[in-house]
Backbone as CSV, one residue per row, in Angstrom:
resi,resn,N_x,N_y,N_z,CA_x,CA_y,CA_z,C_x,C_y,C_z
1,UNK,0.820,-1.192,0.000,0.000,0.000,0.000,0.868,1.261,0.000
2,UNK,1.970,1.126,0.597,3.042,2.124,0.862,3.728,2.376,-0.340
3,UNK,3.689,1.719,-1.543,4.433,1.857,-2.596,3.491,2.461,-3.922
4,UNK,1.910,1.855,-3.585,1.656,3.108,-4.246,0.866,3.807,-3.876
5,UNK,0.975,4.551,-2.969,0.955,6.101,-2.587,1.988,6.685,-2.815
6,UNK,3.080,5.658,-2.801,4.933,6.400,-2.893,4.571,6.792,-4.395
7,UNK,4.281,6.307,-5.381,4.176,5.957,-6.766,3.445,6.944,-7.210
8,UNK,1.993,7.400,-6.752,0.982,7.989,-6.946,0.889,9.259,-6.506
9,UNK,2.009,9.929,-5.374,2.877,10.892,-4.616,3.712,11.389,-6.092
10,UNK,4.092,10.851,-6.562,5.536,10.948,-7.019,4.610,11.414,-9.164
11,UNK,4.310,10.468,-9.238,3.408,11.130,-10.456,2.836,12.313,-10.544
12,UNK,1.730,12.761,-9.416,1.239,14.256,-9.163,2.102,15.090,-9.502
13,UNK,3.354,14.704,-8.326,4.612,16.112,-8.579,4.992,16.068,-9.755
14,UNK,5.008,15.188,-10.515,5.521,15.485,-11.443,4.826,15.847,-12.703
15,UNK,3.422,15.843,-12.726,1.994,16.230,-13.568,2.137,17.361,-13.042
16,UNK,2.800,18.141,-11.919,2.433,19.738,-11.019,3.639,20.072,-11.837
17,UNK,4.608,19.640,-11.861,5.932,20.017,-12.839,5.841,20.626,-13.701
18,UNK,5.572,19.140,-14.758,5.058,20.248,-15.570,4.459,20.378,-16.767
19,UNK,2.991,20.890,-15.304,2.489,22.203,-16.459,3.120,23.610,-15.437
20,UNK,3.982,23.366,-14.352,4.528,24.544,-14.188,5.343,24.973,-15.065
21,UNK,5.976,24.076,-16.025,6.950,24.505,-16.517,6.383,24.945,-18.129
22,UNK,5.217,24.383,-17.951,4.676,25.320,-19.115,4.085,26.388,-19.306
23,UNK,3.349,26.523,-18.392,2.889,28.182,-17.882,3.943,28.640,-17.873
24,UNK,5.281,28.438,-16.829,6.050,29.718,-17.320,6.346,29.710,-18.693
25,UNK,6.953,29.026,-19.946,6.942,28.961,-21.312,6.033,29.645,-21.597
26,UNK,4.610,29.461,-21.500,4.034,30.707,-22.062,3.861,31.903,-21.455
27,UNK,4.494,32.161,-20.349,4.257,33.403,-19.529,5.751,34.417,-20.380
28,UNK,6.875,33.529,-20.461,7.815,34.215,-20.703,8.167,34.181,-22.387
29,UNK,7.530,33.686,-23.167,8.130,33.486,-24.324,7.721,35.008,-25.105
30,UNK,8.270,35.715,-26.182,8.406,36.686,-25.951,7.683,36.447,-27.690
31,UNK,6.832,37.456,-27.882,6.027,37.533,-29.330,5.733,38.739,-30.215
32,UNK,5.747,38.813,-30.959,5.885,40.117,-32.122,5.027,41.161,-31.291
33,UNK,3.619,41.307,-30.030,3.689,42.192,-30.196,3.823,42.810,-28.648
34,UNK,4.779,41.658,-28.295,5.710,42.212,-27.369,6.823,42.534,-27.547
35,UNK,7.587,43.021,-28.727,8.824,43.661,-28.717,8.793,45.183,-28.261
36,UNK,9.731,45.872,-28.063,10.275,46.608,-27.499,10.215,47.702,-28.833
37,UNK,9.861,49.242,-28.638,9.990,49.786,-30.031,11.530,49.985,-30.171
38,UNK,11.665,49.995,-31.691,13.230,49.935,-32.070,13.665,48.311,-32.373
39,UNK,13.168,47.611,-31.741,13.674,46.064,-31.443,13.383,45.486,-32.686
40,UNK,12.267,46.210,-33.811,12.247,45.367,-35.033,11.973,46.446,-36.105
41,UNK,12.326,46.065,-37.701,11.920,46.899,-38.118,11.035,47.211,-38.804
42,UNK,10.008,46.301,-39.079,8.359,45.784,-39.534,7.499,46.939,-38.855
43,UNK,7.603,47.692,-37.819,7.043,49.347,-36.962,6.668,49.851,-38.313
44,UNK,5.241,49.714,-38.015,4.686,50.943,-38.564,4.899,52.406,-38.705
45,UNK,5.169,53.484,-39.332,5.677,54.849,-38.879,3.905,55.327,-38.406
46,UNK,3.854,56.265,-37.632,2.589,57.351,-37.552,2.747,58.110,-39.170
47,UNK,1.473,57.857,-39.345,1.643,59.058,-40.950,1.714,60.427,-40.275
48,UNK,1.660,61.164,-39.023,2.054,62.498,-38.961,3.268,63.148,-38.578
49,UNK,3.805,62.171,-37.793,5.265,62.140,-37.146,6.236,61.418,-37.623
50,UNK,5.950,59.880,-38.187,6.901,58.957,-38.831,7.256,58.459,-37.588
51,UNK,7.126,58.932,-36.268,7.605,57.716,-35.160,6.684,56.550,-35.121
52,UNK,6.993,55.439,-34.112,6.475,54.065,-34.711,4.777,54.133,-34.002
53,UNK,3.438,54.010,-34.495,2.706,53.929,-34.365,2.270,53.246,-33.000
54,UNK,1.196,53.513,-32.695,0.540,52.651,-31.525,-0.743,52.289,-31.695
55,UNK,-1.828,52.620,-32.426,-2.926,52.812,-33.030,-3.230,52.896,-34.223
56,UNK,-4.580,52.801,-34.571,-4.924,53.065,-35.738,-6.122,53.896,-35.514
57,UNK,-6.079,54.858,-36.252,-7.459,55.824,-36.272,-8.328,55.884,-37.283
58,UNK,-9.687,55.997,-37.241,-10.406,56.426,-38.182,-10.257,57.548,-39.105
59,UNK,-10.589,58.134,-40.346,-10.541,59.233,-40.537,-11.720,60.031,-40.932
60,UNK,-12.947,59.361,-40.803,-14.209,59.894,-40.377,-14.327,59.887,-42.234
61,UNK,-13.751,59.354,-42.894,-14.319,59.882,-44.568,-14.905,58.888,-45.213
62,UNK,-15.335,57.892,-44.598,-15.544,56.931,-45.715,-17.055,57.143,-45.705
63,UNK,-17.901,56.820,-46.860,-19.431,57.453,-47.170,-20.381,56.764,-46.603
64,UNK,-20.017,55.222,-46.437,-20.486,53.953,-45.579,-20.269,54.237,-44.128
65,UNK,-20.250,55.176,-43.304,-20.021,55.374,-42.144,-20.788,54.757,-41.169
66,UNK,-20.515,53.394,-40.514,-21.332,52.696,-39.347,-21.051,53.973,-37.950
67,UNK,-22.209,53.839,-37.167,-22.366,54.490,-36.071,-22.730,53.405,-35.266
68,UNK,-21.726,52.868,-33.679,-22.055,52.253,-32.639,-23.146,52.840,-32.291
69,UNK,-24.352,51.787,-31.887,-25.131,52.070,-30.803,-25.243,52.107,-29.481
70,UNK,-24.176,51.815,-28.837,-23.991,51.786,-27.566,-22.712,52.825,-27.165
71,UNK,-22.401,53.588,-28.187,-21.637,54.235,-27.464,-20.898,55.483,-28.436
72,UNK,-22.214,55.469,-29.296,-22.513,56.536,-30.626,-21.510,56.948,-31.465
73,UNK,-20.339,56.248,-31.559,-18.958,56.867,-32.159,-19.180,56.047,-33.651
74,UNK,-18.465,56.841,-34.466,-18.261,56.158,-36.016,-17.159,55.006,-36.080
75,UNK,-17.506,54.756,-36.955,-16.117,53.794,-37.641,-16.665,53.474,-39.072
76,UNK,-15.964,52.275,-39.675,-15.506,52.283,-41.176,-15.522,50.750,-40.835
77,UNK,-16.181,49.807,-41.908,-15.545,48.320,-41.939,-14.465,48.728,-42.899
78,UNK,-14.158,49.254,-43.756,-13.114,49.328,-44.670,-11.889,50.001,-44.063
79,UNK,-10.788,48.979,-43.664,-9.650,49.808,-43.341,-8.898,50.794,-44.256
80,UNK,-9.220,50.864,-45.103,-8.576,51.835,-46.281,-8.710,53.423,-45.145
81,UNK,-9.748,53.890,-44.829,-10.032,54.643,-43.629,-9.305,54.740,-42.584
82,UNK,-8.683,53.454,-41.723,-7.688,54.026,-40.901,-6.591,54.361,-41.092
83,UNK,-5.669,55.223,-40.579,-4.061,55.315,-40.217,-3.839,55.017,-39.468
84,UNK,-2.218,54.705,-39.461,-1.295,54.770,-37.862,-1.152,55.665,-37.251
85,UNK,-0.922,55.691,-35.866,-0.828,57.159,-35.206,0.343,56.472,-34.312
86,UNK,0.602,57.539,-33.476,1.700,57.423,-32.814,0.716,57.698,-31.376
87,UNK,1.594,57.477,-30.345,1.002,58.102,-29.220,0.233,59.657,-28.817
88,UNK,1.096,59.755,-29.146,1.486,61.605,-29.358,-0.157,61.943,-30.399
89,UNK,-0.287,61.341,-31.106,-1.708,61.822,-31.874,-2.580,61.072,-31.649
């Protein structure tokens, strides 16, 4: 009886292992849009500044203009309508 609980002890820890060791793998593995700005050079520029974007904005022109109902703002299904922006804009 003592051998397997020893046995059945010893499997757990090591089923607790790992998926510890996979959570951290996905906690730490590092992905395109976690780089660092500068770190790649695929960065979008802001079309007003040319520094690397953070957003995309509407530009209120397209003729198809959807209006949210819950929270009355425009948008565009057609991205042709947005730009990049930078922080700063």
């Amino acid at each position: 009886m003592n051998s397997n609980l020893a046995t059945i002890t010893i499997l757990v820890t090591l089923i607790h292992v790992a998926v510890l060791v996979v959570m951290i793998w996905i906690r730490v593995r590092r992905t395109e849009a976690d780089r660092a700005p500068g770190e790649s050079k695929s960065r979008t520029p802001c079309t007003v500044c040319g520094e690397p974007a953070t957003h995309w904005s509407y530009d209120g022109l397209d003729p198809n203009e959807q209006r949210d109902g819950h929270t009355g703002r425009s948008y565009s299904t057609d991205m042709t309508y947005y730009h990049p922006l930078c922080a700063a804009h």
